[in-house]
Each structure stands twice: as structure tokens, then as C-alpha cells.
C-alpha beads as a LAMMPS data file, in Angstrom:
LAMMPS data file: protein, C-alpha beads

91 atoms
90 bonds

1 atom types
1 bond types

-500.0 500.0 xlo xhi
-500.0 500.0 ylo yhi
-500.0 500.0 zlo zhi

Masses

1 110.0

Atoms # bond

1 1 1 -209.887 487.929 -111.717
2 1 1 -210.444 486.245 -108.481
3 1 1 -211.993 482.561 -109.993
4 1 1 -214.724 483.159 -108.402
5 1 1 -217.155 480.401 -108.253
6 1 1 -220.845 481.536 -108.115
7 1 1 -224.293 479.850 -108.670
8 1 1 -225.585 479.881 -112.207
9 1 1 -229.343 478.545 -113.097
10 1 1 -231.611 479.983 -110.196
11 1 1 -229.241 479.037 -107.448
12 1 1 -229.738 475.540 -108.248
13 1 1 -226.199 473.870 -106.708
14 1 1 -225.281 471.776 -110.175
15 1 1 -225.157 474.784 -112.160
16 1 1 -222.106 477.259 -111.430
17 1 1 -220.123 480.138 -113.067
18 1 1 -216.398 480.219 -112.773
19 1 1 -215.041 483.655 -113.259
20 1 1 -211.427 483.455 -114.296
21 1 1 -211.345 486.737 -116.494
22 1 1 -208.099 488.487 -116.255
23 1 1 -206.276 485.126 -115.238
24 1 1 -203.737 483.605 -117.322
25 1 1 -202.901 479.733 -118.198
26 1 1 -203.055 477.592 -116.067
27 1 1 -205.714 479.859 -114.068
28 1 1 -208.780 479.798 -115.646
29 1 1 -208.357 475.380 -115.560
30 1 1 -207.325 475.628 -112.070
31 1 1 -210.097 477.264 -110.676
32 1 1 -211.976 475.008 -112.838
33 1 1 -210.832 471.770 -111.460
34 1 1 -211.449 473.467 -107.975
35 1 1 -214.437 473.936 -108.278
36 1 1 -215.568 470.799 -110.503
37 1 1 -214.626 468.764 -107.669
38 1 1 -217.187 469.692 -105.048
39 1 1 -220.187 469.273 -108.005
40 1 1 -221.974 465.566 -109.010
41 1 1 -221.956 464.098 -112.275
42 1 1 -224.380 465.852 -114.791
43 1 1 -223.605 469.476 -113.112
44 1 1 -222.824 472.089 -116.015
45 1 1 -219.804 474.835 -115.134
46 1 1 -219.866 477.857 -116.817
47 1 1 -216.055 479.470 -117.408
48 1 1 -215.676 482.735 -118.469
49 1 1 -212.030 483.526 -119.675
50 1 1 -210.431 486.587 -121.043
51 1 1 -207.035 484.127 -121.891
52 1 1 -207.250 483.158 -126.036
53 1 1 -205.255 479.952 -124.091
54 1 1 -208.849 478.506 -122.275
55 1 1 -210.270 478.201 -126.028
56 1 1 -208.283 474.762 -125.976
57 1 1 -207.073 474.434 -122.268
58 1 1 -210.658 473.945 -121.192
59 1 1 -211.484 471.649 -123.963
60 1 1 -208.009 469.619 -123.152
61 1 1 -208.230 469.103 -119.343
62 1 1 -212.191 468.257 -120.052
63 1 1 -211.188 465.273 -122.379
64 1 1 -208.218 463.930 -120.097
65 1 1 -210.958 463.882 -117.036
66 1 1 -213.860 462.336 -119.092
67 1 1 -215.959 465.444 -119.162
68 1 1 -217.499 467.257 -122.348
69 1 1 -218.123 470.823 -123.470
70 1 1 -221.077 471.908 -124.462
71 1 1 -220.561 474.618 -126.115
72 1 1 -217.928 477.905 -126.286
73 1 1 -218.484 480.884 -127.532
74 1 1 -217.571 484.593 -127.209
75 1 1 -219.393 487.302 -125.416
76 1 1 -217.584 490.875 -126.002
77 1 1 -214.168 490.632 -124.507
78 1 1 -214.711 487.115 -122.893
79 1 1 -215.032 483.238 -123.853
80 1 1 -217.878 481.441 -122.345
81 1 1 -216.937 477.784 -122.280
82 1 1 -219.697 475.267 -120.696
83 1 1 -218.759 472.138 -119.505
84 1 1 -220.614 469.152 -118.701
85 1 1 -218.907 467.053 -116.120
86 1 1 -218.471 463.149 -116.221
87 1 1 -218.232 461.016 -113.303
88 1 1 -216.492 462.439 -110.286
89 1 1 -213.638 459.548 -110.522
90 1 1 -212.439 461.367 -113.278
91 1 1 -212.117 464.550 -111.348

Bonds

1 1 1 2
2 1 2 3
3 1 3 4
4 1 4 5
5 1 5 6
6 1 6 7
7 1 7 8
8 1 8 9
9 1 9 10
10 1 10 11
11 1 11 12
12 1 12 13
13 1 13 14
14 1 14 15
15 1 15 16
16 1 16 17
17 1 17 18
18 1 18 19
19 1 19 20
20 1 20 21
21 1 21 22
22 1 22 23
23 1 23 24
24 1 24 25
25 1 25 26
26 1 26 27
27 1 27 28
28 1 28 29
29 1 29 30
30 1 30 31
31 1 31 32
32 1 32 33
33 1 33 34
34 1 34 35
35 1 35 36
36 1 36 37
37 1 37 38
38 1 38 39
39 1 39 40
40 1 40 41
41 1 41 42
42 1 42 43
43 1 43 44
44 1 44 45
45 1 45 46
46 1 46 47
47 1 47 48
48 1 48 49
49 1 49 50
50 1 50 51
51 1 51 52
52 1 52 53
53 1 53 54
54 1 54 55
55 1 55 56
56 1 56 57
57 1 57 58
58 1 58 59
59 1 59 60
60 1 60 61
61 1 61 62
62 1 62 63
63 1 63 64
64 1 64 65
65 1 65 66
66 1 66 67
67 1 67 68
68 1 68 69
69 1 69 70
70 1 70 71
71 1 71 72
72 1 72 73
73 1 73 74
74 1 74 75
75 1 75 76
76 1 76 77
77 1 77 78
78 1 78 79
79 1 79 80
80 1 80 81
81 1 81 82
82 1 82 83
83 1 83 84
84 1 84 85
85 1 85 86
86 1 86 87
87 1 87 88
88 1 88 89
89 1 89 90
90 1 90 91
């Protein structure tokens, strides 16, 4: 519940895991956006979200800033929403 940012593939720096369970909208795109900023273009961030609301938050503030999700999906109690991010301009 803290949006924790942490390193995701191997500690490699372009990979990272935002943990926004237990926020609510806007959280979980906040902390997002936070941490999106500090990565390059190409670098994959990992959200996991207990908010039903990320399903199309995430997917909505990705298109307006020129990024892309991968992929979203559902693991027990929590969406796991990858996104690919664009070029930093659009952050």
C-alpha cells in the first residue's frame, strides 16, 4: 500500500515493480507516473493493483503519454498490468 517501487528482472534498472495494492484511484497511476519518469524509453513497469479502477486507468494514462501495455492480467486478489514506456517526452 505504500507504491513502492522495486527492481523487477534480476535487478536490471529498466525493469521495475510498482506496488500500489490497497491504493485507490488515482494511486496506483500516480505512483506510476512517479516512477516512469526516472526510467528510459523501452523500460517495462510492472503495476500491481488491488483497485478494479487500474484495469482501465493504467491503460488510459498509458495511451495519453504514448506508452503501451503489454499485457494485464490477474494474479489471486491483484491485477498485474505491464507497461512498456514510450519516449520520455511523453512522460
Amino acid at each position: 500500500m505504500t507504491g513502492e517501487v522495486t527492481p523487477g528482472g534480476a535487478g536490471v534498472p529498466d525493469e521495475v515493480v510498482v506496488d500500489a495494492r490497497g491504493m485507490l484511484c488515482p494511486a496506483p497511476v500516480i505512483a506510476l507516473a512517479k516512477a516512469a519518469r526516472s526510467l528510459p524509453e523501452g523500460a517495462r513497469v510492472t503495476v500491481l493493483a488491488t483497485d478494479p479502477a487500474a484495469a482501465v486507468d493504467v491503460p488510459a494514462w498509458a495511451r495519453m503519454r504514448g506508452h503501451r501495455v503489454l499485457e494485464t492480467t490477474e494474479d489471486g486478489e491483484h491485477l498485474v498490468l505491464t507497461v512498456l514506456l514510450g519516449p520520455a517526452k511523453a512522460r
